[in-house]
PASEBA-1860 file (N, C-alpha, C; in nm, 3 decimals):
! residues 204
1> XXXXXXXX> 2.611/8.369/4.840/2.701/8.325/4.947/2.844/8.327/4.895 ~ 2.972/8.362/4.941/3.071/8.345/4.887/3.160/8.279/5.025 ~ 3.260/8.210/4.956/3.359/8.128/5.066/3.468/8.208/5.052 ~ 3.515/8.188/5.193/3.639/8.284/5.206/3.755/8.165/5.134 ~ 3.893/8.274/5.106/4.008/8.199/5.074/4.053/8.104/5.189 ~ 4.046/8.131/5.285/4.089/8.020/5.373/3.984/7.870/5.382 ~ 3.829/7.895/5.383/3.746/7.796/5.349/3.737/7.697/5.219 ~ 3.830/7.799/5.138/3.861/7.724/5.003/3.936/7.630/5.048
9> XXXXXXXX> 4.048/7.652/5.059/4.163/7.579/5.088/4.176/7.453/5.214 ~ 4.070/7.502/5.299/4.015/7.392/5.384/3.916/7.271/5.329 ~ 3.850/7.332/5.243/3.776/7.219/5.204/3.824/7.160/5.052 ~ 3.912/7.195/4.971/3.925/7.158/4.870/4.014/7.012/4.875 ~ 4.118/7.016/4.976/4.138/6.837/4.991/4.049/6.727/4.986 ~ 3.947/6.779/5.076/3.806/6.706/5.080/3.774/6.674/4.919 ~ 3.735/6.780/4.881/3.685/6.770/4.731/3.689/6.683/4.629 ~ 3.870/6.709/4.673/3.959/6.627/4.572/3.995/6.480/4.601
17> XXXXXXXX> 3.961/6.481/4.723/3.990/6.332/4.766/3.809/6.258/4.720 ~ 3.747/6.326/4.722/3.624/6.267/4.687/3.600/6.256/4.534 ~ 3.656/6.373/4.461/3.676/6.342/4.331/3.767/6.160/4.242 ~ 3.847/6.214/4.351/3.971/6.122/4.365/3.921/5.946/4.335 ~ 3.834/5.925/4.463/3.778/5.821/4.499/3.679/5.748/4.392 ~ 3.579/5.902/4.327/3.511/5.856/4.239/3.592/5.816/4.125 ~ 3.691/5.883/4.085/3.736/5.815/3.955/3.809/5.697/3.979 ~ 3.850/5.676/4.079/3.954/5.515/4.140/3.833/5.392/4.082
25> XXXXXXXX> 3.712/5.425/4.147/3.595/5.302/4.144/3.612/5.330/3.942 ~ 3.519/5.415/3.922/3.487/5.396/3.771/3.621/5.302/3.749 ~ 3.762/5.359/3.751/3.865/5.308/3.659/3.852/5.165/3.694 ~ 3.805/5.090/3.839/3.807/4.978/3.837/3.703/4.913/3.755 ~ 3.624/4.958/3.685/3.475/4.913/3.613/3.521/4.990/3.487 ~ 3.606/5.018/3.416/3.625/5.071/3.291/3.598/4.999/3.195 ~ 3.643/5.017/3.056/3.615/4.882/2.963/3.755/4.810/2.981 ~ 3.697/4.680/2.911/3.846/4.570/2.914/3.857/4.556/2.825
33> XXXXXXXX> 3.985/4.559/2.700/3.948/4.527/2.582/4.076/4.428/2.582 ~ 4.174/4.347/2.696/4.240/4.258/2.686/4.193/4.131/2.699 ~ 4.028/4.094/2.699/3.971/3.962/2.757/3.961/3.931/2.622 ~ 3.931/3.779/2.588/3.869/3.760/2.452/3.778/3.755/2.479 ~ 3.663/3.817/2.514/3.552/3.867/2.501/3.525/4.048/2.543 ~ 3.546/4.137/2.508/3.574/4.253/2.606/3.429/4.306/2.662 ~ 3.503/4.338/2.730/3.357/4.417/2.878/3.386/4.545/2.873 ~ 3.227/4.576/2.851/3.174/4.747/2.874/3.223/4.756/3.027
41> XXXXXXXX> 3.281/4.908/3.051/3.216/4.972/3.171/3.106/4.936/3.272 ~ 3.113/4.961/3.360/2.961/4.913/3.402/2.904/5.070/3.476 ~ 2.823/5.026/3.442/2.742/5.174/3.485/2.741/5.222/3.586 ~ 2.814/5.249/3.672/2.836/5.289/3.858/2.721/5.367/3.936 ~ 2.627/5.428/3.800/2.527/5.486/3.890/2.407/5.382/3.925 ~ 2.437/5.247/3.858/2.335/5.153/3.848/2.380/5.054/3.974 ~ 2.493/5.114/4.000/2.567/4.987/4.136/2.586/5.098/4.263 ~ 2.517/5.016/4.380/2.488/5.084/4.505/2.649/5.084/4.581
49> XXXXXXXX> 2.698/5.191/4.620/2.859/5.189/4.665/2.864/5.086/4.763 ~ 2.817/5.046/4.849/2.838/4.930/4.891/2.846/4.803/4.834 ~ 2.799/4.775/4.674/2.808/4.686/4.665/2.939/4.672/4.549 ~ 3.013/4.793/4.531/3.144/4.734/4.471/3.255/4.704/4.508 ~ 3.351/4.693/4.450/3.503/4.626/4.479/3.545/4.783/4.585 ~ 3.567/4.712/4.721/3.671/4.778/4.804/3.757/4.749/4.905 ~ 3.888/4.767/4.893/3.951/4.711/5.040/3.904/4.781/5.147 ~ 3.874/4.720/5.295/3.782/4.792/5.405/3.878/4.654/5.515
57> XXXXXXXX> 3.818/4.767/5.636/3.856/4.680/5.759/3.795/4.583/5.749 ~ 3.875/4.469/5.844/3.778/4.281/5.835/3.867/4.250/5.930 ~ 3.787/4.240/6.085/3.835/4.181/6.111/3.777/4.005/6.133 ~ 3.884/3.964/6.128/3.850/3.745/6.156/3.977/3.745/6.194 ~ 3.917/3.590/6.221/4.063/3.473/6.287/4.087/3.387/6.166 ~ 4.021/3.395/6.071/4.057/3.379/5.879/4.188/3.402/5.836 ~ 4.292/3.291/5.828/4.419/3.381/5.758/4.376/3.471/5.652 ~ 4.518/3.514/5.586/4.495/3.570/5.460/4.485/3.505/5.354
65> XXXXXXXX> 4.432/3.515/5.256/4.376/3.413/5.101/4.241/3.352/5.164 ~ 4.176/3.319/5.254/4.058/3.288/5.292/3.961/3.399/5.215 ~ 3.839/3.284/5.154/3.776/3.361/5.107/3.644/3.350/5.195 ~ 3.583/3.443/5.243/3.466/3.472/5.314/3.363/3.494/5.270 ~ 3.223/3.381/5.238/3.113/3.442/5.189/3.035/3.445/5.252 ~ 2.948/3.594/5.307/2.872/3.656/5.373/2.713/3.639/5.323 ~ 2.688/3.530/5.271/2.551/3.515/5.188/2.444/3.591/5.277 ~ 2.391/3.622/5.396/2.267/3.718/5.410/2.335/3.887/5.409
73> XXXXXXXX> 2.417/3.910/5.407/2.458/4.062/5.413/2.526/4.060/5.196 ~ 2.540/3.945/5.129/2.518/3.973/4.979/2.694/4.047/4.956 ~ 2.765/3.981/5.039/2.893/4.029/5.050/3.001/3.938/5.001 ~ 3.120/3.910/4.973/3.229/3.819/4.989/3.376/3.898/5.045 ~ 3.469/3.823/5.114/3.567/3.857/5.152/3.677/3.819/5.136 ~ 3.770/3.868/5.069/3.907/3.791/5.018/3.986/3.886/5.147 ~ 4.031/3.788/5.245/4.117/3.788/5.406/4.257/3.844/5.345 ~ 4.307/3.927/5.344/4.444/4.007/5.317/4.530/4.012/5.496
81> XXXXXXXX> 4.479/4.008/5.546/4.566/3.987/5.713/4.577/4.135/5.744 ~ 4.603/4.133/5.854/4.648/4.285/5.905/4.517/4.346/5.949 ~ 4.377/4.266/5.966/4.271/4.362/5.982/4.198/4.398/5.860 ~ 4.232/4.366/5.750/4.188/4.421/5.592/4.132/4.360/5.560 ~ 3.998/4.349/5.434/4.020/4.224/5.317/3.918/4.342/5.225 ~ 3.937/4.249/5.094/3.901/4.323/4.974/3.737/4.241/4.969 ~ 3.633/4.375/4.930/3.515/4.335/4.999/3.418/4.341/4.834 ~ 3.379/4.231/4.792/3.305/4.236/4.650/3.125/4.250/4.701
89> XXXXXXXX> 3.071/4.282/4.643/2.937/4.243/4.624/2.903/4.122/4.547 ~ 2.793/4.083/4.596/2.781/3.936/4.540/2.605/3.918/4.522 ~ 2.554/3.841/4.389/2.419/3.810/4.407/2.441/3.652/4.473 ~ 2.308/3.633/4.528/2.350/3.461/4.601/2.201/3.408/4.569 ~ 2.227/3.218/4.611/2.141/3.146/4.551/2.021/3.184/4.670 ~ 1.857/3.136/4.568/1.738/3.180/4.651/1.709/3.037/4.807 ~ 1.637/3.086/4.848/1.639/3.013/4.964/1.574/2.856/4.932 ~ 1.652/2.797/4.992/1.662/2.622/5.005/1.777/2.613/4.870
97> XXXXXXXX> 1.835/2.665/4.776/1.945/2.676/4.681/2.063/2.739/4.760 ~ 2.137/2.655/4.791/2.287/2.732/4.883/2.358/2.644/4.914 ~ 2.458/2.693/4.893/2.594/2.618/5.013/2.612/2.663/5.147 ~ 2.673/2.590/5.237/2.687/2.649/5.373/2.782/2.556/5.412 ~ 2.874/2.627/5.535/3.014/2.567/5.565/3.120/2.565/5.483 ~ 3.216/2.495/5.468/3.364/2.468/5.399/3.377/2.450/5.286 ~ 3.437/2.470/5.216/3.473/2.414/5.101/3.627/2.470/5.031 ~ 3.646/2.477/4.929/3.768/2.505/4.844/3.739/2.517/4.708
105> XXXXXXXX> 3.862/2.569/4.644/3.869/2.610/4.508/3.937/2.509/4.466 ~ 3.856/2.374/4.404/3.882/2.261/4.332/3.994/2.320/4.206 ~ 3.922/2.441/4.145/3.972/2.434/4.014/3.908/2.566/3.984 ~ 3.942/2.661/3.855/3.933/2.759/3.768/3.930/2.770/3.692 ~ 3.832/2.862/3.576/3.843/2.826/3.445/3.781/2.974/3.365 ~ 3.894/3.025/3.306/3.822/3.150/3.204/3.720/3.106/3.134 ~ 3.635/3.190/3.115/3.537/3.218/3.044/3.474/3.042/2.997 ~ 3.434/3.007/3.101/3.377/2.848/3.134/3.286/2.817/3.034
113> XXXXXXXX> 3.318/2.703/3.029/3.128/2.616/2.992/3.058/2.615/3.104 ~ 2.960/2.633/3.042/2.851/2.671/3.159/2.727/2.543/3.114 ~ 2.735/2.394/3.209/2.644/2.292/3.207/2.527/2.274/3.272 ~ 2.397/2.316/3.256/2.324/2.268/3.403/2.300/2.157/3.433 ~ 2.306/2.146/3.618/2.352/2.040/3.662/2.164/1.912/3.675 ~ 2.165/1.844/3.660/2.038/1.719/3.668/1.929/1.833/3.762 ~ 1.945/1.874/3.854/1.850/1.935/3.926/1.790/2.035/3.871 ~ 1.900/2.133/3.787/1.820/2.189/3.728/1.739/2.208/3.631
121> XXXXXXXX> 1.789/2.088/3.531/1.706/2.036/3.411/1.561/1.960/3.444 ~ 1.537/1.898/3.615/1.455/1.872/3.620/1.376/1.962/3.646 ~ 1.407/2.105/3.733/1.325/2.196/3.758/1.242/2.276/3.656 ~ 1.327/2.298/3.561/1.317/2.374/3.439/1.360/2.311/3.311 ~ 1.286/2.211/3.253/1.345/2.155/3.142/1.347/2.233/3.043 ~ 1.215/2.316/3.023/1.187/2.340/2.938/1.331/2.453/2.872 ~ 1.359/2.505/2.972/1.484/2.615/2.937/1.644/2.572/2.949 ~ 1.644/2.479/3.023/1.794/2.378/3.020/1.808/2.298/2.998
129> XXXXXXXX> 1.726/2.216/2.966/1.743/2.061/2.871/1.819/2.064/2.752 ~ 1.823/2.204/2.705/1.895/2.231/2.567/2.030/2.233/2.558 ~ 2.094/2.267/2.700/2.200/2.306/2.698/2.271/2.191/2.799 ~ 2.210/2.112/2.820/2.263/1.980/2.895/2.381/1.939/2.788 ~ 2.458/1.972/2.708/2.595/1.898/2.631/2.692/2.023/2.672 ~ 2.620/2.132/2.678/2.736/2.307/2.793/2.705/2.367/2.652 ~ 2.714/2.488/2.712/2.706/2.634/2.647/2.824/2.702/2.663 ~ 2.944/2.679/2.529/3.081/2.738/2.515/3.068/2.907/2.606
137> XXXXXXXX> 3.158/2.896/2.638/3.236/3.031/2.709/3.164/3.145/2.615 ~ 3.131/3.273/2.678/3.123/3.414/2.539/3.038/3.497/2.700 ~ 3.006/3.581/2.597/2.979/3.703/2.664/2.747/3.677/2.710 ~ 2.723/3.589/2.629/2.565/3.558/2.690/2.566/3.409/2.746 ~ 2.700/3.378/2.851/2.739/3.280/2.886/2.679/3.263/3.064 ~ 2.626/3.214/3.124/2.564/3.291/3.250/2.664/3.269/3.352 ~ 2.802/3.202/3.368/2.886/3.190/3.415/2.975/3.294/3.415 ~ 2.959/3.414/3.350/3.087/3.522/3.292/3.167/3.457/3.256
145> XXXXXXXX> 3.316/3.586/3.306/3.424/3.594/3.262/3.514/3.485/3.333 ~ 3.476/3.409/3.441/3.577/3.346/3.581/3.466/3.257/3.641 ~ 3.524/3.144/3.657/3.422/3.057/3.755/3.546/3.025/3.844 ~ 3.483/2.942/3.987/3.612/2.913/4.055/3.504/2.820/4.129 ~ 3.517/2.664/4.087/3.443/2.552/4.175/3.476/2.515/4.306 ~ 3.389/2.501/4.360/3.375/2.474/4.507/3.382/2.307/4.529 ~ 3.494/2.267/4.607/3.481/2.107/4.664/3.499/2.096/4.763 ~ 3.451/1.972/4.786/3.474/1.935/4.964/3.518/1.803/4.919
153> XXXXXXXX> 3.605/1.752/4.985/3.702/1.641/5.001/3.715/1.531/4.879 ~ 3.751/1.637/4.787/3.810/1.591/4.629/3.681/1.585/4.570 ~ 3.545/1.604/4.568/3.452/1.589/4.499/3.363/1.755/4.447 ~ 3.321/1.772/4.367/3.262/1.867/4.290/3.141/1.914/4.399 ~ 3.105/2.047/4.442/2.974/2.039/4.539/2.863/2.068/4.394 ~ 2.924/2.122/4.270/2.777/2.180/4.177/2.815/2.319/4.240 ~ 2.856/2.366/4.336/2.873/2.500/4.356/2.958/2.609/4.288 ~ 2.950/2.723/4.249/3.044/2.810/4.201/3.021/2.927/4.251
161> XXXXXXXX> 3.199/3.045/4.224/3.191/3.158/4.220/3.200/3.187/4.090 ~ 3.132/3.253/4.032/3.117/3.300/3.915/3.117/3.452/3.868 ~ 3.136/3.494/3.700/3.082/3.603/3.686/2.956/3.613/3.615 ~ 2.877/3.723/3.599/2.749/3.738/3.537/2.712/3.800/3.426 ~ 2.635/3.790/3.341/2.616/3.936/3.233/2.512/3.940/3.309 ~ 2.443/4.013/3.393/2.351/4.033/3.452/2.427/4.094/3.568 ~ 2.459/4.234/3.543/2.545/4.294/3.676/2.401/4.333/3.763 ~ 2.367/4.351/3.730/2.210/4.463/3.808/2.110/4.353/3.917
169> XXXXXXXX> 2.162/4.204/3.913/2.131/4.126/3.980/2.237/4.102/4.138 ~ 2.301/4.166/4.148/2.436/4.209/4.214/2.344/4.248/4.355 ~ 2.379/4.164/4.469/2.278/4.203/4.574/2.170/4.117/4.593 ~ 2.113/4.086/4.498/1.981/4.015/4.477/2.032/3.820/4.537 ~ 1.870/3.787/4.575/1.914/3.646/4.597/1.794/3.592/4.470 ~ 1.863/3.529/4.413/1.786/3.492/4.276/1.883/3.375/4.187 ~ 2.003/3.326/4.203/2.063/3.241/4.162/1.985/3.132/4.183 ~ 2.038/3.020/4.144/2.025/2.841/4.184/2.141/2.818/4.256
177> XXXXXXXX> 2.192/2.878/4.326/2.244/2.805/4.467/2.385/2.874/4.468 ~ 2.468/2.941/4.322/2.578/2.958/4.322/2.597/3.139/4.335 ~ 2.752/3.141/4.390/2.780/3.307/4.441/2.852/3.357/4.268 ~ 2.730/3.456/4.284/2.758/3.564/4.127/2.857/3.713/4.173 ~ 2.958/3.765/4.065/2.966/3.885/4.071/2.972/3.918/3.928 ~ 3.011/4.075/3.991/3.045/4.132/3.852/3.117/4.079/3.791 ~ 3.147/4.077/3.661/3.279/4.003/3.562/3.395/4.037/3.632 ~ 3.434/4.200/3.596/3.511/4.313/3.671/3.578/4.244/3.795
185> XXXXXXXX> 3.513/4.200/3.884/3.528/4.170/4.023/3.547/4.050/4.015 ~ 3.479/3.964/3.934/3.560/3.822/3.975/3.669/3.708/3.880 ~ 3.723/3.886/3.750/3.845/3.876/3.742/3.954/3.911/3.833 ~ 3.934/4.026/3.902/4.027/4.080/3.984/4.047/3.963/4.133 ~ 3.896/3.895/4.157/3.895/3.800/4.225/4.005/3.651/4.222 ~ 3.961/3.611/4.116/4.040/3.471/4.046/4.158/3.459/4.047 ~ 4.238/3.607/4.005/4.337/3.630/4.016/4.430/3.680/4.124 ~ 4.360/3.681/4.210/4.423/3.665/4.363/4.396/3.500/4.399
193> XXXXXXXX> 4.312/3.410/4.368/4.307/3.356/4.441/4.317/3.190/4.344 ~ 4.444/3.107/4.468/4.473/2.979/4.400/4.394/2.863/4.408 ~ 4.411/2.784/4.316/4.322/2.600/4.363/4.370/2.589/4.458 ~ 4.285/2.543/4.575/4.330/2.519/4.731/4.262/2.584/4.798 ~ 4.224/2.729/4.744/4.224/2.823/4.857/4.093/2.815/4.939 ~ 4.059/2.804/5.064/3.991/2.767/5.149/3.850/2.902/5.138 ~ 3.724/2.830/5.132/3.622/2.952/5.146/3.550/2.878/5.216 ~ 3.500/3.002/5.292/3.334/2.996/5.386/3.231/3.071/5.372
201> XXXX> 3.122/3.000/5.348/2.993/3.016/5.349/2.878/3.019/5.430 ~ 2.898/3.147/5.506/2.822/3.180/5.616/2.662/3.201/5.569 ~ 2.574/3.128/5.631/2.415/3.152/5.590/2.370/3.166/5.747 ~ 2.285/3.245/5.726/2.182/3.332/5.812/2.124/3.268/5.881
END
């Protein structure tokens, strides 16, 4: 089969804009070697395109900085105005483990201690009883790179947005109650977004 010169030239924008696109995502999942802990790449053929970092239409009556979590569609939404918002993939907690309704970003913290909370030491002692004094910040930390706590009217819910070393759980509902992303994503996340900032937690 051969393409004519004019079919070249018709379709090669295409091409290139698709080339284009693929290398935009990788570069957003590249390595980090400015964290004190640095992060691999993440493997993009292992992450379903819907479930990575993209700005996309949204529309709500959500100002902008509202963060939107879509817990049965495994989504979150940071509200940019104008019709937009920047759209993460997210793993979420298993059923009867969840938040739902209002809350806020009490507070933020790089590369967190990660404590489990009484409920879950009773569920599972055998594997978190150990770590009931916190498990310092690092890279086999199950909180990642960014946590960002959830409160409702000055008090702690136990809820978080977090990051994961467990990207491949991304989609999945398998947490204890709190919204996971990629590291990647919920640095780029954190850093859009201030203590104060208002989120919702839409459940199914």
């Amino acid at each position: 089969m051969t393409i004519s010169r004019r079919g070249l030239l018709l379709g090669l924008p295409l091409f290139l804009a698709g080339c284009q696109a693929g290398t935009n995502q990788q570069a957003l999942y590249g390595d980090v070697t400015t964290e004190p802990y640095p992060l691999k790449k993440v493997p993009l053929e292992k992450i379903k395109p819907e479930l990575r970092r993209q700005e996309v239409a949204y529309e709500t009556t959500h100002p902008a900085g509202t963060v939107v979590v879509d817990t049965p569609a495994r989504r979150l939404y940071y509200v940019m105005g104008g019709g937009r918002a920047m759209r993460y993939g997210i793993g979420v907690g298993r059923e009867g483990l969840a938040i739902a309704g209002n809350a806020y970003v009490g507070r933020k913290a790089e590369w967190p201690t990660w404590t489990p909370t009484p409920n879950m030491i009773r569920r599972d002692p055998e594997k978190n009883l150990k770590y009931a004094g916190g498990l310092p910040g690092g890279p086999n930390n199950p909180l990642g790179a960014r946590a960002m706590y959830l409160y409702r009217g000055g008090n702690d819910t136990m809820f978080r947005i977090h990051g994961t070393n467990q990207p491949w759980s991304i989609g999945q509902a398998m947490s204890s109650g709190c919204v996971r992303m990629m590291n990647h994503d919920v640095i780029d996340l954190a850093a859009r977004v201030p203590v104060g900032t208002k989120v919702i937690v839409k459940q199914a």
